[in-house]
N, C-alpha and C positions, 0 to 999 in steps of 0.2 A: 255182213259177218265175214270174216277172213282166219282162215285155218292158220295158228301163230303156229311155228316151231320155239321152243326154249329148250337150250343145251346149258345144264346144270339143275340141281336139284337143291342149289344152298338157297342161305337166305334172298340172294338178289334173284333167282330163279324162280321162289315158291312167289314171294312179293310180286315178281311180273305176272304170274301164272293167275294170280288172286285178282290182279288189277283188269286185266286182260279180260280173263273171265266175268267180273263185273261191269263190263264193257262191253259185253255183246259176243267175243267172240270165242272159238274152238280151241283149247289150249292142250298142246302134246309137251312135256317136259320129258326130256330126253337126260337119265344120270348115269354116268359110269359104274358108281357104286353100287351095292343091293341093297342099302339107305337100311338095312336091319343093325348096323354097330352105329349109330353114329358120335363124334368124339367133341370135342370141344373146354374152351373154360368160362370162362363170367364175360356176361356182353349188358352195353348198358343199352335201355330203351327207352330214349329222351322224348322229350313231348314233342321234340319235328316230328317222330314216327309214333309216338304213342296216341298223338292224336286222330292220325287215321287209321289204324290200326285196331283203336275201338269200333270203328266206326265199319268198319271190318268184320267187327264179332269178337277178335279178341278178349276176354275178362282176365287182364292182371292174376288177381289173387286165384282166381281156379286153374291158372299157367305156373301156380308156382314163384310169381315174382315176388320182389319182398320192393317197397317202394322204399325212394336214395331221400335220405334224412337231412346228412351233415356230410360235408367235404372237409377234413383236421389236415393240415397243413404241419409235418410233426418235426424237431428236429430229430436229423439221422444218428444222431452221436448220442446223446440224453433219452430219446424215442418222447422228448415232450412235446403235447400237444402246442405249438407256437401261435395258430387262426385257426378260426373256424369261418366258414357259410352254409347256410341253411340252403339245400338244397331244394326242398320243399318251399319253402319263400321263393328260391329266385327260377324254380321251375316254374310256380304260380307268376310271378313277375312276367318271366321272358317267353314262357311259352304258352302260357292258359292252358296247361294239362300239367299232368305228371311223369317223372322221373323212376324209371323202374326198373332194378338190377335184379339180373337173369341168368341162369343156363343157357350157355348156346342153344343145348340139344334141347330143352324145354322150348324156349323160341322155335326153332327149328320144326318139333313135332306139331308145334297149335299151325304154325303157320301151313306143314303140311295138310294138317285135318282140315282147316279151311278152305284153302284151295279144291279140298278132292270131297269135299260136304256136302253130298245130294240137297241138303234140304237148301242150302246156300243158292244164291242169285245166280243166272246165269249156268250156263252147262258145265259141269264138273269138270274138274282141269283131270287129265291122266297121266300118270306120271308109269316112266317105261324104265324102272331100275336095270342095271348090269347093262348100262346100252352105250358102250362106248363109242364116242366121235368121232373121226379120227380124218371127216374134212370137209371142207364146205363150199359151194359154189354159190356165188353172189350173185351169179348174174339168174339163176334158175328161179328163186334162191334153194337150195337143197344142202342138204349132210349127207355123209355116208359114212354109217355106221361099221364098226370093225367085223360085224358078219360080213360087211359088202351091201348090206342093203340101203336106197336110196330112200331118204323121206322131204318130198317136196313141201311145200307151204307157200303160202302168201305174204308171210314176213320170217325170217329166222332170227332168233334172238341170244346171241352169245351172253351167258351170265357164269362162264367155266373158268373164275377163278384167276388166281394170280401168275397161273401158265396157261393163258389163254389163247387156246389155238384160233379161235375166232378174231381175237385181235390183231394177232400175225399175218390172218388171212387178209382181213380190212385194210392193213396198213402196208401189207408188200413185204414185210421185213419183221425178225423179231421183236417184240417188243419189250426188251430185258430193264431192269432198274438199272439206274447210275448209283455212283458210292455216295451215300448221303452225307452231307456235311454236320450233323450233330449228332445224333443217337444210329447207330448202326446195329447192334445187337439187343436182342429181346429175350430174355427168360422168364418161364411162363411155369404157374405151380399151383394146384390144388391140393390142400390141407384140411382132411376131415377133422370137426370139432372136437372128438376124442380123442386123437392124440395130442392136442395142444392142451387139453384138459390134463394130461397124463404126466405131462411135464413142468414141474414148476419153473423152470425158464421161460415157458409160453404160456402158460395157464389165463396170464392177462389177457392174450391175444383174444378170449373168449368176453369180458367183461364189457357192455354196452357196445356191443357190434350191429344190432339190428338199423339197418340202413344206413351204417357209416361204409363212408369211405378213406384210407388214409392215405398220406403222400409224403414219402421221408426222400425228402429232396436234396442232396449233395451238388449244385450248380455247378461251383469251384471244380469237382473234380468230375463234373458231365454225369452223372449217376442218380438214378431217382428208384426207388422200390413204390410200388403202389400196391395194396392191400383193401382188399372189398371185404364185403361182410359175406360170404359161403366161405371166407379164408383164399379166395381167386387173389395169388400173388404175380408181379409183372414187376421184372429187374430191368430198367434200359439204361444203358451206357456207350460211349465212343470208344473204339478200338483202334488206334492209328495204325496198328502192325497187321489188320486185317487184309487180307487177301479178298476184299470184297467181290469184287469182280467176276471171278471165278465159280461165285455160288450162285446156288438158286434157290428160293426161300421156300422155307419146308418144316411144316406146322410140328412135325411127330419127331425131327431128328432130337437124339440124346445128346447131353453133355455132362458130364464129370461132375459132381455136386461139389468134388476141392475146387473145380475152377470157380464155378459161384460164389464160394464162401472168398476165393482171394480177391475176384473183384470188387466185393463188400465190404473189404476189408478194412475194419474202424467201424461199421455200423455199432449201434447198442447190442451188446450181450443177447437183448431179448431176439431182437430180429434173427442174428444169425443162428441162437438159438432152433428159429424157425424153419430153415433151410438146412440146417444139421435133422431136421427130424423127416425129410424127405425121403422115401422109402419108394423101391429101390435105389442102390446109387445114381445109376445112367437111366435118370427118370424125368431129369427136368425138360419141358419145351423150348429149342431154339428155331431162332430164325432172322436172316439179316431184316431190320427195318428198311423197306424198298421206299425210295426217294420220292418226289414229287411226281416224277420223270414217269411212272409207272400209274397212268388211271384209275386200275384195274385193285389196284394193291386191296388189299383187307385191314395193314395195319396201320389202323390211325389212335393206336394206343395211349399217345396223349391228352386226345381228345373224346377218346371213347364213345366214334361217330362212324366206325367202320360198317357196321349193320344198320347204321340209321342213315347210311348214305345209300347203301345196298336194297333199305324197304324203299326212300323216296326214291328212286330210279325208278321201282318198279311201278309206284302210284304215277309217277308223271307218263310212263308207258302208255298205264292205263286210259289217263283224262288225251292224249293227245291222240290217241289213235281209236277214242269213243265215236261210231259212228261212222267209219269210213270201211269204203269197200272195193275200189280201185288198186292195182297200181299205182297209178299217178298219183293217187292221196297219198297214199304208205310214204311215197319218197318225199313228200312234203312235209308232211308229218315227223316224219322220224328226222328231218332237217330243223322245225319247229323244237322237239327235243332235244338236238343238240348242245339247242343255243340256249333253253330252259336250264339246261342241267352242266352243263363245261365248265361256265366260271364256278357256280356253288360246289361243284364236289373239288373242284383243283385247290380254291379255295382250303377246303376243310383238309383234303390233303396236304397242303402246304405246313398248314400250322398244326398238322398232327405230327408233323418231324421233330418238335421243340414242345417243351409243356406250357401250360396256360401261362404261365409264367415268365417266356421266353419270348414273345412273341417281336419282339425286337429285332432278333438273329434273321427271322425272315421278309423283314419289312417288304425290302426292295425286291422279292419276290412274288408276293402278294401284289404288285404294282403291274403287273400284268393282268390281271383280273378283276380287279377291282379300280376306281377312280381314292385318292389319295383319305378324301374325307369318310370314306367307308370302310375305309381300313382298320379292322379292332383292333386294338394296343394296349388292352390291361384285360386281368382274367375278367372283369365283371362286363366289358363291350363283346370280349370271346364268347363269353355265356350267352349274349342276346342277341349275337349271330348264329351261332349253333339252333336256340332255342325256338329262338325267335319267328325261324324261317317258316314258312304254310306252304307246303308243295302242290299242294290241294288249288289252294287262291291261286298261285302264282301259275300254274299248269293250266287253270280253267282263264285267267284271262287273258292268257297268251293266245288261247288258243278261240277265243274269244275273237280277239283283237284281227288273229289270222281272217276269219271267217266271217267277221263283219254282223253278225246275227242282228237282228233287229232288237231283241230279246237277252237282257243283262247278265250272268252267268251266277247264278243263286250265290247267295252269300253265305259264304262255306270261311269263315273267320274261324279264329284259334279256339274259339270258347264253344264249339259245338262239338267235339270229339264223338261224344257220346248220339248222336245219329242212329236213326233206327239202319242196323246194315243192311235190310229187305228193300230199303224205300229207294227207289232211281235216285240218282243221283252223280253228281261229276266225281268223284272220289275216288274213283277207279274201281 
């Protein structure tokens, strides 16, 4: 059993904390916030993570999820729908579970309740709000909180974010994004159902939304709006006169609602419609889209994989450090995980800089990660890499593979999600 530290309290935090926990050992999460506001807009949870995730305890609909239907492909100019895919089909397809679109802070809260669940496997994780970080010793391993106080442990687990001091620490140097080369800026917009009701310019916005998704893609001029069904709206575009360099990416800053409507500028009537109804003015969410370059990032907004990279981190946590109680294992282990988890999240970061659609623009950098024939190159191979993936399988036989066991690592395939979450098991 080994005393884990984890510094954060977001999703790749509560996810370690859950894994960790059903794995035998003592989990302290250590969050800066007092986790009583917390903020957020629409996150998707794909059958990579939905499937262990059940298996977890999670239950979808008592979370509040509404399960993703149809993907409409619309144009930006007309706002007609041009394709469709069944999301439901090719979740069933590529992942053998389901496809579930959510509240952050919904996610957020089950995933804390679970973690911190008496009745739940393994010792209740403890979570230590308003406990800021502010440094960390690898070699002890230790933190030191901003009272001054030292809290040692047997592994420390940096999960703080897109200014992570933990990763600075690991790597000697900061660890800041480079200026991306296609979408650089992200506008971010939640729209209650009533006032789009209210407006006959938007009133459509409400008509057969239940598990759609929409995508009014302007390529030609780098510009795509994306629209869920809670009305969670996401504007990405390229800025060549941006001063990239000099920011740091920042979930809450405001920006100007005339600046949104000119970057739009030519959508259908209805859309902009929809951003004229934004309330306050300097209300909408920016933040630059951080490059490949940056691990750590959150925004994989293309591919709406950012929490379902941040749950499988924390499940493969779990399965690789099932069972060990050393030192010497920890560091093997967590070397094991490295190599589990580097190319798939770099991966999915790559092709989160360009939409499903793009996947062209980054070929030749996906070629460090991948071998040329695994390379996905149309939305419907993107879908069955994303989907497709079992971090569960692939975590258990690595780990498997390391340790030689005599004894085969249970067969934990795509189509068992639903697992009793009480029963042992490799799952994290």
């Amino acid at each position: 059993m080994l005393q884990t530290v984890v510094v954060g309290g977001g999703i790749a935090g509560l996810s370690a904390g859950i894994a960790l926990r059903r794995a035998g050992h003592i989990v302290n999460i250590y969050e800066q916030s007092d986790m009583k506001h917390e903020v957020g807009a629409a996150i998707n949870v794909p059958p990579n993570a939905s499937r262990f995730l059940t298996s977890w305890g999670l239950d979808p609909k008592l979370s509040r999820f509404v399960k993703a239907r149809v993907l409409a492909w619309c144009d930006p100019f007309t706002a007609k729908v041009k394709e469709t895919m069944s999301y439901e089909e090719r979740a069933a397809k590529s992942g053998g579970a389901e496809l579930w679109l959510a509240h952050r802070v919904d996610l957020h809260n089950v995933l804390k309740r679970i973690a911190t669940d008496p009745a739940g496997p393994g010792i209740p994780v403890t979570v230590h709000p308003g406990s800021r970080v502010v440094g960390y010793e690898p070699r002890a391993p230790s933190i030191t909180l901003a009272s001054g106080e030292v809290i040692e442990g047997d592994v420390v687990i940096g999960a703080d974010g897109v200014h992570s001091l933990a990763s600075e620490t690991v790597l000697g140097y900061e660890n800041r994004p480079v200026a991306p080369s296609h979408y650089n800026y992200c506008y971010r917009f939640l729209i209650p159902v009533p006032t789009l009701q209210a407006d006959p310019e938007t009133r459509s916005w409400n008509a057969d939304i239940e598990g759609k998704i929409r995508v009014f893609a302007d390529n030609e001029n780098g510009r795509r709006l994306i629209a869920n069904t809670i009305h969670n709206f996401v504007g990405l575009f390229y800025d060549e006169a941006s001063t990239y360099s000099a920011k740091r990416e920042d979930y809450l800053a405001s920006v100007d609602k005339a600046e949104v409507l000119e970057r739009f500028a030519g959508y259908h009537r209805s859309i902009l419609a929809v951003m004229e109804s934004v309330l306050p003015s300097p209300s909408l969410a920016f933040h630059p889209v951080p490059s490949e370059a940056n691990f750590q990032a959150y925004s994989h907004h293309n591919q709406a994989q950012a929490g379902a990279q941040a749950m499988e981190d924390g499940a493969a946590l779990g399965i690789v450090l099932r069972g060990v109680s050393t030192p010497e294992e920890v560091e093997e282990r967590l070397e094991l995980y490295q190599n589990i988890r580097r190319n798939r999240a770099s991966v999915i970061q790559i092709l989160s800089n360009v939409g499903a659609d793009q996947s062209h623009l980054v070929y030749e950098d996906l070629k460090e990660f991948l071998v040329e024939e695994d390379i996905p190159t149309n939305l419907s191979e993107i879908t069955d890499f994303n989907f497709g993936y079992d971090v569960v399988k692939v975590s258990s036989e690595a780990v498997h593979q390391l340790t030689e066991t005599s004894t085969p690592p249970p067969n934990r395939g795509i189509n068992n999600a639903a697992a009793d979450p009480r029963r042992e098991q490799p799952g994290g």
